[in-house]
DRENSEVEX-856607 format. One record per residue: x, y, z of N, C-alpha, C in turn; residue in three letters. Coordinates in steps of 0.1 Angstrom, whole numbers, padded with zeros to 4 digits, always signed. Example, Ala and Ser with C-alpha at 12.3 -4.5 7.8 and 13.67 -1.06 7.14 Angstrom:
<recs>
+0132-0057+0078+0123-0045+0078+0132-0033+0078ALA;+0128-0022+0071+0137-0011+0071+0129+0000+0079SER;
</recs>
This chain:
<recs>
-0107-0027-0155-0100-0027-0142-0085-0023-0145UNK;-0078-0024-0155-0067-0027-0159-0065-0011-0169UNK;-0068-0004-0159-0066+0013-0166-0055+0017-0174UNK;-0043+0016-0163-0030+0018-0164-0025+0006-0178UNK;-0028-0005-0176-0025-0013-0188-0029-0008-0202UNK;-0042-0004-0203-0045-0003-0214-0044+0016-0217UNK;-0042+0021-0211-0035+0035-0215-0023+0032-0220UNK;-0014+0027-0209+0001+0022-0220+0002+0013-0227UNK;-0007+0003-0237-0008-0003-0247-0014+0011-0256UNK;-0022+0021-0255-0029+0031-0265-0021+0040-0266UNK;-0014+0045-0253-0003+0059-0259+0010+0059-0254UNK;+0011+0053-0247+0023+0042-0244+0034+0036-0245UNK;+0030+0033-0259+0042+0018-0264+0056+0017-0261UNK;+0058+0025-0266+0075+0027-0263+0083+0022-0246UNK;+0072+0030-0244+0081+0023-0227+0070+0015-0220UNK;+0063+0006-0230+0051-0003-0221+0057-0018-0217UNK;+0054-0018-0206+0058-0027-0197+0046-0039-0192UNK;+0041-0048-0195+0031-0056-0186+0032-0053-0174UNK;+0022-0052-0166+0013-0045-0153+0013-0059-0146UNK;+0019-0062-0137+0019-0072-0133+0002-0071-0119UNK;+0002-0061-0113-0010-0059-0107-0013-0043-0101UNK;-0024-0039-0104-0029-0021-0103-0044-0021-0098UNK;-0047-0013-0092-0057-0007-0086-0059+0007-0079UNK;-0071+0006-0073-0071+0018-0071-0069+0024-0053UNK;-0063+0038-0051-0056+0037-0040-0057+0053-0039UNK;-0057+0054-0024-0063+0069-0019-0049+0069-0008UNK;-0042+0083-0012-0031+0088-0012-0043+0096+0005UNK;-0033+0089+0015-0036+0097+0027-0023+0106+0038UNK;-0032+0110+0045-0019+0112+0059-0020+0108+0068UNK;-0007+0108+0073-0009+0103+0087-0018+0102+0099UNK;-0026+0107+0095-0038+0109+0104-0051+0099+0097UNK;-0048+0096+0085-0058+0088+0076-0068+0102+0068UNK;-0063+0109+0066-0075+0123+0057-0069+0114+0042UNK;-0078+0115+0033-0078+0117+0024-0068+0132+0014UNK;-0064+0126+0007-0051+0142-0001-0059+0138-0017UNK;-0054+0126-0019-0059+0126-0034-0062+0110-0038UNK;-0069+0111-0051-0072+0093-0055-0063+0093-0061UNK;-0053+0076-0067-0046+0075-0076-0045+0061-0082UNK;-0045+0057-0092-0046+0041-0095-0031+0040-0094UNK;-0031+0031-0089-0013+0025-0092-0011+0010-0097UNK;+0000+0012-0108+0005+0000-0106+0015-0007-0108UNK;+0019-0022-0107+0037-0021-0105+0038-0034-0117UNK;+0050-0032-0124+0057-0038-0131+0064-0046-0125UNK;+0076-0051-0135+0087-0060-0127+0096-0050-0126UNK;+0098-0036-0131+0108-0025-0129+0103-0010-0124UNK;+0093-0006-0125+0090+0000-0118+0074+0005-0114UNK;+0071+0007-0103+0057+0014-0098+0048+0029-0105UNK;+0036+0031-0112+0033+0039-0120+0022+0042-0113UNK;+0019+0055-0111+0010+0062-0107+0001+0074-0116UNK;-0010+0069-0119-0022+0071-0131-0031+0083-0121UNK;-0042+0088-0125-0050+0095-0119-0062+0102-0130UNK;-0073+0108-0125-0087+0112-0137-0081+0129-0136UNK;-0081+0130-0149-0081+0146-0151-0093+0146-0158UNK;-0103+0155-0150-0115+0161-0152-0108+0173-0162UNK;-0101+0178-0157-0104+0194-0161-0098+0194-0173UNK;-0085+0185-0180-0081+0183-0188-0087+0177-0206UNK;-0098+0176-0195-0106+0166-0207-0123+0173-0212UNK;-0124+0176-0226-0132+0182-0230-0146+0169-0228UNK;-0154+0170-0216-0166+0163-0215-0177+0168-0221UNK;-0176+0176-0231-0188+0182-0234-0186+0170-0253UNK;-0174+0175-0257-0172+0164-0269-0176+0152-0268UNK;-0187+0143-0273-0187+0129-0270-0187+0119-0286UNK;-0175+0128-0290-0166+0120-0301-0157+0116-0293UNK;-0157+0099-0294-0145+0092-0283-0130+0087-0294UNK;-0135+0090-0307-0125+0091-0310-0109+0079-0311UNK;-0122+0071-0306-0119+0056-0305-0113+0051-0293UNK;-0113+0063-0284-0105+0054-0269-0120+0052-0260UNK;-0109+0043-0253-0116+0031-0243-0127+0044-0235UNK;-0136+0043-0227-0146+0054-0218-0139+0052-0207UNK;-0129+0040-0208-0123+0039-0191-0114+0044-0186UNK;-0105+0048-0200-0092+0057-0196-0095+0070-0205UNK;-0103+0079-0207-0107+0084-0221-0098+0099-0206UNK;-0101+0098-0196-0097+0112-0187-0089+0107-0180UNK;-0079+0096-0181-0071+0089-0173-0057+0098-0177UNK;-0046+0097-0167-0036+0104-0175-0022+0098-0165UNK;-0013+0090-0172-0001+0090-0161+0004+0100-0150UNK;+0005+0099-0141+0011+0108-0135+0025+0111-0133UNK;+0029+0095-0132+0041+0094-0125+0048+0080-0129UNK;+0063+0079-0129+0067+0063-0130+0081+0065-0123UNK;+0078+0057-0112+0090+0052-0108+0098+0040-0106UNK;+0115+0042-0112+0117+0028-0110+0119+0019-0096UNK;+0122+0011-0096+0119+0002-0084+0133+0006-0075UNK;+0140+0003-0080+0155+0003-0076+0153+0017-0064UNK;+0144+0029-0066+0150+0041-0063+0139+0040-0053UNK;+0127+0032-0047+0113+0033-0039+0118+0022-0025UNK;+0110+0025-0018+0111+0010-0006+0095+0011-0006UNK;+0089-0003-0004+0072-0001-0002+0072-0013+0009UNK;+0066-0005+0016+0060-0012+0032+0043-0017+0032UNK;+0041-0026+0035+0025-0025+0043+0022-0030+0052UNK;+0006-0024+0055+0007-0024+0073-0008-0025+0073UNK;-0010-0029+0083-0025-0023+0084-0028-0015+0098UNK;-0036-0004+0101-0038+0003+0112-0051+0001+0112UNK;-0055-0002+0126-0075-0009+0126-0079-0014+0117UNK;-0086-0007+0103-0094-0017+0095-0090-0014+0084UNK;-0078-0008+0083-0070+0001+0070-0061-0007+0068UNK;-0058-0006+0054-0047-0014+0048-0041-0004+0043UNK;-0029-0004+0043-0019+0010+0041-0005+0004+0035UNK;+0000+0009+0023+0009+0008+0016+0023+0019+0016UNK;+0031+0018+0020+0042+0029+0024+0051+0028+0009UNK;+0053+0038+0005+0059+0043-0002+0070+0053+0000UNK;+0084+0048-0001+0089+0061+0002+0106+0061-0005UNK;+0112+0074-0012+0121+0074-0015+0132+0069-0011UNK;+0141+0061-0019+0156+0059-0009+0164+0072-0007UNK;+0166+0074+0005+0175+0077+0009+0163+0095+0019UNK;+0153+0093+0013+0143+0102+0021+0137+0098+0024UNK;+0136+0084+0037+0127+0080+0044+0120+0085+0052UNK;+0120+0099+0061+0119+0107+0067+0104+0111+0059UNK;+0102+0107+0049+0094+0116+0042+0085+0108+0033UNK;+0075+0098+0037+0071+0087+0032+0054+0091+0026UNK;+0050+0082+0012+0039+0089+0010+0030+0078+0014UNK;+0017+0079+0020+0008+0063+0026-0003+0062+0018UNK;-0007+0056+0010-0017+0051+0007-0027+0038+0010UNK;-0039+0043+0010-0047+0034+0016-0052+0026+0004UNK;-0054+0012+0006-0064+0006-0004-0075+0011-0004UNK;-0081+0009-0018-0093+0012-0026-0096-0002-0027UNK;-0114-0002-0030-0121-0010-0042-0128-0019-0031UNK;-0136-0009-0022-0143-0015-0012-0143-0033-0005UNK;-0149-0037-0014-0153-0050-0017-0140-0063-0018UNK;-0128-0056-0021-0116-0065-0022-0107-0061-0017UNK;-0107-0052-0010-0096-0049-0004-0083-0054+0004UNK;-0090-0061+0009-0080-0071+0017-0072-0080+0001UNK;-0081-0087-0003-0072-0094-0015-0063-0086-0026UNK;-0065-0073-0025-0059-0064-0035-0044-0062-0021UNK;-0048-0058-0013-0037-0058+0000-0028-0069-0002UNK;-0036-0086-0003-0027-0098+0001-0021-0097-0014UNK;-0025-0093-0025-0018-0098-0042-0006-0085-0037UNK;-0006-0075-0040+0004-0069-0039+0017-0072-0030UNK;+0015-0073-0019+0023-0082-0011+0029-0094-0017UNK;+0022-0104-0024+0029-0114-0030+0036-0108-0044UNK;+0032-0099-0051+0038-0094-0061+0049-0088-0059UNK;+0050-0082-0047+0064-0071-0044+0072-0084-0039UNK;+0065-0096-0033+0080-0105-0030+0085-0114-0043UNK;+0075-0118-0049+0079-0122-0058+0089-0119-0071UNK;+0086-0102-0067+0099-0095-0075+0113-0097-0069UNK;+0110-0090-0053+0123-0093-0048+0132-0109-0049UNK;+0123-0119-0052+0129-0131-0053+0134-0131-0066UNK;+0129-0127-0079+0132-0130-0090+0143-0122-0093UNK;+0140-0108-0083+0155-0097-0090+0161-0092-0078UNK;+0175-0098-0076+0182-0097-0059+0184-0084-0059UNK;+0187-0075-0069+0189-0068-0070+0178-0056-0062UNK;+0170-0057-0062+0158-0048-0063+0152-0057-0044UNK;+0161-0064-0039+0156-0069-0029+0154-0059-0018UNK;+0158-0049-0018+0153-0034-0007+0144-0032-0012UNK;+0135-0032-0022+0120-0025-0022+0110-0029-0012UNK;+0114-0040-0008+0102-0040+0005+0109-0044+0015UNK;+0108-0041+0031+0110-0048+0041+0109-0056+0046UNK;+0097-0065+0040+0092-0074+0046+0086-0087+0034UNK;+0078-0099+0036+0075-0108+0029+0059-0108+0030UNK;+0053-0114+0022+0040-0112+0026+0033-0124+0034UNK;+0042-0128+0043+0038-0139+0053+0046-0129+0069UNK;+0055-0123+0063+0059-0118+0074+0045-0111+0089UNK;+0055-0108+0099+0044-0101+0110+0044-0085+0109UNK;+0043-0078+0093+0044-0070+0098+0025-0062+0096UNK;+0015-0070+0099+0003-0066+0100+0001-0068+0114UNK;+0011-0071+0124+0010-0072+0136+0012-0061+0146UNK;+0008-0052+0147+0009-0037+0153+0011-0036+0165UNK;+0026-0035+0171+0027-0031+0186+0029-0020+0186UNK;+0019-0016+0198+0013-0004+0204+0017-0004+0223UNK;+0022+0008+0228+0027+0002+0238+0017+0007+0248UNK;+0009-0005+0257-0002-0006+0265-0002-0006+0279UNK;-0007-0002+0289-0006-0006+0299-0012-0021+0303UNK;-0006-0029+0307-0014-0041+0312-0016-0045+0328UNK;-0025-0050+0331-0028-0049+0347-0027-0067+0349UNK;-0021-0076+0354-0014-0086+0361-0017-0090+0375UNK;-0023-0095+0374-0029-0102+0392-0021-0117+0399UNK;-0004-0105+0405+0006-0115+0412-0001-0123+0423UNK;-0004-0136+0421-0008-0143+0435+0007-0145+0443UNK;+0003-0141+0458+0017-0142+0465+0018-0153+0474UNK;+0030-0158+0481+0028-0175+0485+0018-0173+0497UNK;+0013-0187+0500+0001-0191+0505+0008-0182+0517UNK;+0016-0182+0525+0015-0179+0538+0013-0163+0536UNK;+0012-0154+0526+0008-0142+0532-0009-0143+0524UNK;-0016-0137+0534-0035-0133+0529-0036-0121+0522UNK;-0028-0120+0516-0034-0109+0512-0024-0110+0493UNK;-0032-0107+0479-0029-0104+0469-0022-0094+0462UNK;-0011-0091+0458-0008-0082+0453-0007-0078+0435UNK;-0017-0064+0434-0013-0058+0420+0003-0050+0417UNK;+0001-0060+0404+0016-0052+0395+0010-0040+0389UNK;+0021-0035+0382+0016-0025+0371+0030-0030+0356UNK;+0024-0034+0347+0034-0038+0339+0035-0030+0326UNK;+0043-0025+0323+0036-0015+0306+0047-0024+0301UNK;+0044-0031+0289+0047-0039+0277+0041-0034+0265UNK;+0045-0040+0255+0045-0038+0237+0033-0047+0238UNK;+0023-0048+0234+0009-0060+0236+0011-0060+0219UNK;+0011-0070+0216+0014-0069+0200-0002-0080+0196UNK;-0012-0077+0191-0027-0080+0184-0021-0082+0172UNK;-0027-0096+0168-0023-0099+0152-0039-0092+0148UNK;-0039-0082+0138-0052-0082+0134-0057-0083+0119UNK;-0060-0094+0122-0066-0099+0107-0080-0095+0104UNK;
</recs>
C-alpha cells in the first residue's frame, strides 16, 4: 500500500522523508471526468505525487532485479513543498474531493477524487486529520488547509428554491404561498 514510501526508501534516500499517509487518487475536472490516476502522499513538509509508467518500463524482462513488483513501474512525479500548496476537501454527492491548488494561483486548482473503493471515506477522514495535525504542529504551514477536519466544510450550500406555507391570522379564510430562495445547506455524510 505504501508505494511512495518504499520507492523513496529504494531510490530515494537522500531526500526521504517518512510518508505520514498516501493512496491512491484520480486527478479529475470539474465536471468529475477522469484526466489521470496518481498515488499521493504527504509528509510533514511536503505533498508527493507518484504514478505507473507502463511505457517506461521493459515488461517483457521479468529479471526484477531485486525491486519490490509494487513499485517495479512506479515513478515520482512530482514533490511539492507544503509552504507553497493550500489543500481543501469537500465532498459533491458521493465524491470525496481533495483541492489542491498553488499559492498565489488559486484561480487554477487541481481536484482529485479519492481512490480505493472500499475505504474511501476513511482515506478522506485520515487525510483531513493529517493535514490538521500538521497545521497544529507547524504554525507556519497553517495556510495549507482552510479548514479542520471537524469543520462544516462537507456541508454543501447549493442555492435552492424553497416553497413555505405562510398561515395567515385566523380572521382571513384564505392561506397564503411564499416563494423563498435561500442557501439550504444538507450536511451529507
Amino acid at each position: 500500500m505504501f508505494r511512495i514510501q518504499k520507492l523513496m526508501l529504494a531510490e530515494y534516500r537522500d531526500i526521504y522523508e517518512p510518508v505520514i499517509v498516501e493512496n491512491p487518487f484520480t486527478q479529475v475536472t470539474e465536471y468529475g471526468e477522469g484526466l489521470r490516476q496518481y498515488h499521493i502522499g504527504l509528509t510533514r513538509s511536503k505533498i508527493i505525487f507518484g504514478c505507473d509508467d507502463f511505457d517506461a518500463t521493459d515488461l517483457e524482462d521479468f529479471d526484477y532485479k531485486g525491486l519490490d513488483p509494487e513499485i517495479e513501474t512506479f515513478q515520482l512525479v512530482s514533490l511539492m513543498p507544503l509552504q507553497f500548496v493550500k489543500l481543501n476537501f469537500f465532498r459533491k454527492k458521493n465524491r470525496n474531493i481533495m483541492r489542491i491548488s498553488i499559492c498565489g494561483e488559486e484561480e487554477k486548482p487541481m481536484l482529485f477524487e479519492f481512490g480505493g473503493h472500499l475505504y474511501k471515506s476513511l482515506f478522506w477522514k485520515t487525510w483531513r486529520e493529517r493535514v490538521a495535525t500538521i497545521r497544529l504542529l507547524h504554525p507556519n504551514l497553517f495556510h495549507i488547509s482552510c479548514s479542520s477536519p471537524f469543520s462544516s466544510t462537507d456541508v454543501l450550500g447549493e442555492e435552492e428554491l424553497c416553497y413555505a406555507q405562510v398561515h395567515v391570522d385566523s380572521n382571513y379564510s384564505q392561506s397564503s404561498w411564499r416563494n423563498y430562495s435561500t442557501s439550504c445547506s444538507l450536511l451529507s455524510q
